[in-house]
C-alpha positions as CSV (number, residue, x, y, z in Angstrom):
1,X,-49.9,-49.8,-51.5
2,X,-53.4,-48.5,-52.3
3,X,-53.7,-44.7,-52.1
4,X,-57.1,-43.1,-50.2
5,X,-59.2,-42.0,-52.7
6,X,-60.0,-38.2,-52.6
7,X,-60.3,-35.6,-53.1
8,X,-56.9,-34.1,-51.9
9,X,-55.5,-29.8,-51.9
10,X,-52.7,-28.2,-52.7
11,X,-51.8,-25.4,-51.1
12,X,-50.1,-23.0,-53.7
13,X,-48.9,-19.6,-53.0
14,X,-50.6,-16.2,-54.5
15,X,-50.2,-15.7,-57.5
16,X,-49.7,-19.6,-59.0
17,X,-53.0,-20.2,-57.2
18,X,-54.4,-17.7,-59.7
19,X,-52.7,-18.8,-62.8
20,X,-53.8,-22.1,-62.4
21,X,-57.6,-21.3,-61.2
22,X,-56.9,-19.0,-64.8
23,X,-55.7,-21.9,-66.9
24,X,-52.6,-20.4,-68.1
25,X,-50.6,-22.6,-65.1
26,X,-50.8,-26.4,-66.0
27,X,-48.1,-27.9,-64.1
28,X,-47.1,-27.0,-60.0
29,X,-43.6,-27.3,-59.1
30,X,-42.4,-29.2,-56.5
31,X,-39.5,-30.7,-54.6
32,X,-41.5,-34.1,-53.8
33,X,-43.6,-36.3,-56.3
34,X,-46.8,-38.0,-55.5
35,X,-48.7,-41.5,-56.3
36,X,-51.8,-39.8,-56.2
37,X,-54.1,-39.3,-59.4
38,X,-57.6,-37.8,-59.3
39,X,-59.1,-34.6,-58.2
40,X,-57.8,-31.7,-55.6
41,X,-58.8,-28.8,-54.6
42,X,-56.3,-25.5,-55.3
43,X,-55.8,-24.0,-52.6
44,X,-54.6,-20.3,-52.3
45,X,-52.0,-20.0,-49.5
46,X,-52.1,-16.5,-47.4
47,X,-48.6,-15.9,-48.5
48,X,-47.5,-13.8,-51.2
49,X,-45.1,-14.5,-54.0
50,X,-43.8,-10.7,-55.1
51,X,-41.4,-12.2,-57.1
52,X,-44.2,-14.3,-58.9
53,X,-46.6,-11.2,-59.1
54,X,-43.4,-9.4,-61.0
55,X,-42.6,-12.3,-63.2
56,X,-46.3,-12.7,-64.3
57,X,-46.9,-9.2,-65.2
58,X,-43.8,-9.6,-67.6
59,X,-45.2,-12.6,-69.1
60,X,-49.4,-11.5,-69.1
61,X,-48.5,-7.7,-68.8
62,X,-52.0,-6.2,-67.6
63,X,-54.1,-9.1,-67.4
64,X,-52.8,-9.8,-63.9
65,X,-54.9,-9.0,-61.2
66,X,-53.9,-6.4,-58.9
67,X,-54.8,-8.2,-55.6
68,X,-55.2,-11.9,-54.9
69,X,-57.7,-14.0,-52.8
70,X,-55.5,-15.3,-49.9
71,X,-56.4,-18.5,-48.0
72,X,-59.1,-20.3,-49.5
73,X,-59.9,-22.6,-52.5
74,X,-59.9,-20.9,-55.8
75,X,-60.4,-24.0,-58.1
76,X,-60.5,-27.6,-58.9
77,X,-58.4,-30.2,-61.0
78,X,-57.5,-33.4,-61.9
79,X,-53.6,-34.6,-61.1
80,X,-52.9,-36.6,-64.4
81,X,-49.1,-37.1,-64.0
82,X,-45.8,-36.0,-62.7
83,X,-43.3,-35.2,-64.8
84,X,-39.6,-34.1,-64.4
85,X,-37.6,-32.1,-65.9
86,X,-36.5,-34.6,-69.0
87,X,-40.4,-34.9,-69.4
88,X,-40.9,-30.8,-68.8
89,X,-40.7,-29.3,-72.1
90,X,-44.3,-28.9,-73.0
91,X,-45.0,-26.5,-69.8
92,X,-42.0,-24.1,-70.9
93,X,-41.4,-21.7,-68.5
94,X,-43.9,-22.6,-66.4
95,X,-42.0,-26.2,-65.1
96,X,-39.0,-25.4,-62.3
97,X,-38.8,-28.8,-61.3
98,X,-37.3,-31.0,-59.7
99,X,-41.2,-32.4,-59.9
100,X,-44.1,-30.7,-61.8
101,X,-47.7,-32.1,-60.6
102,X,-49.6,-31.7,-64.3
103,X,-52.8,-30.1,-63.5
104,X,-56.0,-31.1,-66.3
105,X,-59.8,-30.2,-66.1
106,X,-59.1,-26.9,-64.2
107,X,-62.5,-25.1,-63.2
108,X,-62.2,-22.2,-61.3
109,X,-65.3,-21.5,-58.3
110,X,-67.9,-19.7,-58.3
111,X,-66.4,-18.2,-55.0
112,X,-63.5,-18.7,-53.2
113,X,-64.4,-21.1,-50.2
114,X,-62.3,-20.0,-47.1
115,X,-60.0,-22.5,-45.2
116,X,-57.1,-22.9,-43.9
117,X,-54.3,-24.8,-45.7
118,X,-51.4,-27.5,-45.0
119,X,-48.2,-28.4,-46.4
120,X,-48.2,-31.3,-48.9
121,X,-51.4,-32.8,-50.7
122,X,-53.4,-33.4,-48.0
123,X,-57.0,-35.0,-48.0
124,X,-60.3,-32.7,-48.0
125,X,-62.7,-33.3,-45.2
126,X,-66.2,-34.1,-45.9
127,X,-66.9,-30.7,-45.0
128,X,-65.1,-29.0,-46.7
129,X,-66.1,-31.3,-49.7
130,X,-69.7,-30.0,-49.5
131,X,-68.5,-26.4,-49.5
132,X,-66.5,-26.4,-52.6
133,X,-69.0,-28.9,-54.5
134,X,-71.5,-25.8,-53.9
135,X,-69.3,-23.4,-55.8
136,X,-68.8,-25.5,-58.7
137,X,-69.5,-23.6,-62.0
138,X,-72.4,-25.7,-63.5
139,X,-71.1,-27.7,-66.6
């Protein structure tokens, strides 16, 4: 079965969203894996993760944000993999399993580009293509 090209996002609760856009996240946990390989768009849900915010200032202590950009698209990455938890160790604490989608090439925009999200790893309309491509940090 051939899989749509994308690019796809991935909505991903506050503050993950932000330690991936960061680079210190490298790996998204999940319940489900996917086929899919190539670029998506991270998506900040509106929801807040308090027990996230907590765990990251014990592991960064003051280098975590105090608020967090809430529905919108924060960053862009490649999906290289899927690994479980036999395959896990490299991402440490970070990896939760049962699936981790291994994030590479992060780049965080210029500006967050507002939208509304979706559950699962839906594809980016063309729209919405233009938008981020325009927030891309020049390389």
């Amino acid at each position: 079965m051939a899989i749509a090209p994308g690019p796809r996002v991935l909505s991903i609760q506050q503050p993950w969203a932000w330690a991936i856009a960061s680079g210190r996240k490298k790996v998204e946990n999940r319940s489900w894996p996917t086929p899919y390989r190539g670029t998506v768009y991270i998506h900040a849900s509106g929801k807040l993760n308090r027990e996230g915010v907590q765990w990251l200032r014990r592991r960064l202590g003051s280098k975590v944000p105090s608020e967090f950009q809430p529905s919108a698209i924060v960053a862009i990455a490649e999906i290289s993999d899927v690994v479980t938890r036999k395959d896990a160790r490299r991402f440490g604490a970070w990896f939760s399993g049962p699936y981790g989608i291994v994030l590479n090439k992060v780049r965080p925009l210029r500006s967050p580009v507002p939208t509304n999200g979706k559950l699962g790893l839906f594809r980016a309309s063309s729209a919405l293509k233009r938008r981020v491509e325009r927030q891309l940090p020049a390389r």
